[in-house]
C-alpha positions, -999 to +999 in steps of 0.1 A: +771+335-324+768+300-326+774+270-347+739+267-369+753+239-392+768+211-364+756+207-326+787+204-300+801+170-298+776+167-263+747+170-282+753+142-305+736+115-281+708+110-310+692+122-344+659+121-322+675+144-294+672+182-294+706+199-302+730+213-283+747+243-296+781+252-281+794+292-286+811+302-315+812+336-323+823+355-351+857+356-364+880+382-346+852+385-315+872+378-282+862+353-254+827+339-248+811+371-253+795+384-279+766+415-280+746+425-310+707+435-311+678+417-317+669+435-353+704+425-360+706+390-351+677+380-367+688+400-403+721+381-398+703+345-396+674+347-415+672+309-420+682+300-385+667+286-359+628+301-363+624+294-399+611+276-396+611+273-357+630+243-344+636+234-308+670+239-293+699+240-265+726+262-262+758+258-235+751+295-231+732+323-221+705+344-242+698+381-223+676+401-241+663+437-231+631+444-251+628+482-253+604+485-284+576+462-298+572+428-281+593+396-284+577+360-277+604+333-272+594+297-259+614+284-226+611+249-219+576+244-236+559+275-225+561+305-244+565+336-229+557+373-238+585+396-234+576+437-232+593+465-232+613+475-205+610+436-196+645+412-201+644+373-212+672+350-202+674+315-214+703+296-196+724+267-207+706+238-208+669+252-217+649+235-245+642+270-263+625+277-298+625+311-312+592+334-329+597+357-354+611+389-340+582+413-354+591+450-341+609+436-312+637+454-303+666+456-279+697+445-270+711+409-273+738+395-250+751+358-257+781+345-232+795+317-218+789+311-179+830+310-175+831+347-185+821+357-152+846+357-124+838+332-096+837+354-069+806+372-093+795+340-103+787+332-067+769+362-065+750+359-094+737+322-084+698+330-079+701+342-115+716+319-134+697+290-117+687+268-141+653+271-126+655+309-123+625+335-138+627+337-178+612+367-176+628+394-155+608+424-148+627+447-136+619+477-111+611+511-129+638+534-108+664+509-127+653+504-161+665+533-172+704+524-158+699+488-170+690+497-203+717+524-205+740+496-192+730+475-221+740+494-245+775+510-228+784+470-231+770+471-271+794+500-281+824+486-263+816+451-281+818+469-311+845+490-304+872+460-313+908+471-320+903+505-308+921+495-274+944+469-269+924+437-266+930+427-227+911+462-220+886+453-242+879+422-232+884+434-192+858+465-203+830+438-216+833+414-188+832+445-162+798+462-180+783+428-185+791+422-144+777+456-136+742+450-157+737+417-145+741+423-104+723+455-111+696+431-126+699+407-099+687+432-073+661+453-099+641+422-105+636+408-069+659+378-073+667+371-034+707+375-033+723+340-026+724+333+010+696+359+023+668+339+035+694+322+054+723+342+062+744+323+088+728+290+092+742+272+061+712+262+042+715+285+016+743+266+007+724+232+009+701+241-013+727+253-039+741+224-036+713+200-039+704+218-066+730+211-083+728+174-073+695+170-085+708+177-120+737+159-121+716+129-106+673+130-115+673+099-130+683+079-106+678+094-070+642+099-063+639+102-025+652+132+002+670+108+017+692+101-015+700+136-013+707+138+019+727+107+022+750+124-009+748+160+009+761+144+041+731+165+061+695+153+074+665+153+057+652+177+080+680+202+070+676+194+038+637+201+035+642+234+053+663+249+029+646+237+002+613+254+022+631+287+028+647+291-012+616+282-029+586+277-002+585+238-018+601+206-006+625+185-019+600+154-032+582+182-051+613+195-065+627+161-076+593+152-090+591+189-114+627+183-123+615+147-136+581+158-157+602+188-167+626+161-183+598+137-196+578+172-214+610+175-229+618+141-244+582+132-248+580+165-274+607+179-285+629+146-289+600+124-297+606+091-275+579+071-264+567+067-230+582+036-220+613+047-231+611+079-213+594+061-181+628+038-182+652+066-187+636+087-156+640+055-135+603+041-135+603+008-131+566+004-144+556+022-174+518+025-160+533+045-129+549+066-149+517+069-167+500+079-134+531+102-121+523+124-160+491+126-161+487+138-122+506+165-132+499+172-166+458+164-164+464+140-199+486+109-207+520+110-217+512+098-249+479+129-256+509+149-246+534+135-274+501+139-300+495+165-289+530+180-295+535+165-331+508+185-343+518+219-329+556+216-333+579+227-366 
């Protein structure tokens, strides 16, 4: 699964920081796959990550199917409720910290995004956004396939050194394609390029999404983004209207308090550290930009963290 004992070499920025955990499955598994269930995982780590519960990364992605019981999992400080017949997907990058399993059950898919083949990769964009639904609901006419899916993938995981290992491996990656664009289309994730088919700006966004991770900290305006884009900030606003029905200030401005939630809680800066780091030049604005958002102050919010976290 992963390395419990050491984060990757990336997440090694600061003792204060929350881990990141790079893939490492068990010995003999083949490529960045690996597919177990979740009465399973948890008997194999009972002393890791949830007891007790401690915040995390990971450089992969979690997909769970619930089909019995219910499973609660927090996503970047909310937690959400997962039933059955419902699917969770943390992607790389997500602060997550795990529950106690109870009588969840289901299966449990880890993998690297470099599994995927680009031309399905592209596909699959809308959902493996980071800022793509945690909670996937999916249609009932395709839960039954999905689920079915699921487990196909679960017995050829487990069915190592019964087949030579490149039709293995070309069997996992081909069920894991399968279930996930079936997902993609049972749980109403628009297919990349829809709203806009033919006018480019499906594209812009994607790419100005991908901009705005690369650069929140430091570009804080549309026109930064459209400047770096090479477009106008009227094309740029438009696609960010038609993939999301928000604009780009909006979108810079949650991908900013999304980063300060994080650092204020689970990494335990201060505000003026944080307000410096997200580019503030004043600590009081960033004061104000929080608690607009957030209805307290950013430090009610730290408080207010130390006493519910591990």
């Amino acid at each position: 699964m992963v390395d419990k004992r050491h984060p990757s070499p990336s997440g090694q920025a600061g003792p204060a920081e929350v881990p990141l955990y790079g893939f490492q499955p068990p010995v003999g598994t083949p490529y960045g796959l690996e597919v177990s269930t979740v009465e399973d995982f948890f008997a194999q780590h009972d002393d890791w990550p949830w007891n007790p519960p401690r915040p995390g990364r990971a450089t992969f992605h979690y997909l769970i199917a619930v089909t019995e019981g219910e499973l609660q999992h927090d996503v970047d400080h909310v937690t959400r409720t997962v039933t059955p017949g419902q699917w969770l997907w943390v992607r790389p990058g997500h602060v997550q910290c795990w529950h106690p399993p109870g009588a969840a059950r289901g299966p449990f898919i880890l993998f690297e995004p470099d599994v995927l083949r680009p031309e399905i990769a592209r596909l699959l964009a809308p959902l493996t956004a980071h800022d793509a639904p945690a909670v996937l609901s999916p249609h009932p006419d395709d839960a039954a396939w999905l689920q079915q899916t699921a487990l196909q993938l679960l017995d050829e995981h487990r069915a190592l050194g019964r087949r030579p290992l490149d039709v293995h491996h070309a069997l996992r990656r081909n069920l894991l394609e399968s279930l996930l664009l079936r997902l993609a289309g049972a749980a109403g994730i628009t297919p990349a390029g829809a709203a806009t088919a033919g006018t480019g700006r499906g594209d812009t966004y994607g790419r100005f999404v991908d901009a705005l991770e690369l650069r929140f900290r430091e570009l804080h305006r549309a026109a930064d983004y459209a400047e770096l884009l090479g477009c106008s900030v009227r094309t740029l606003s438009r696609a960010a209207r038609e993939a999301t029905g928000k604009g780009v200030r909006e979108l810079i401005d949650e991908r900013r308090l999304l980063e300060a939630r994080r650092l204020l809680g689970d990494a335990r800066w201060d505000a003026r550290a944080v307000a410096a780091h997200l580019g503030f030049t004043d600590p009081a604005n960033f004061g104000r930009f929080f608690r607009d958002r957030t209805g307290i102050p950013p430090a009610a919010f730290a408080a207010r963290e130390d006493v519910t976290g591990p």
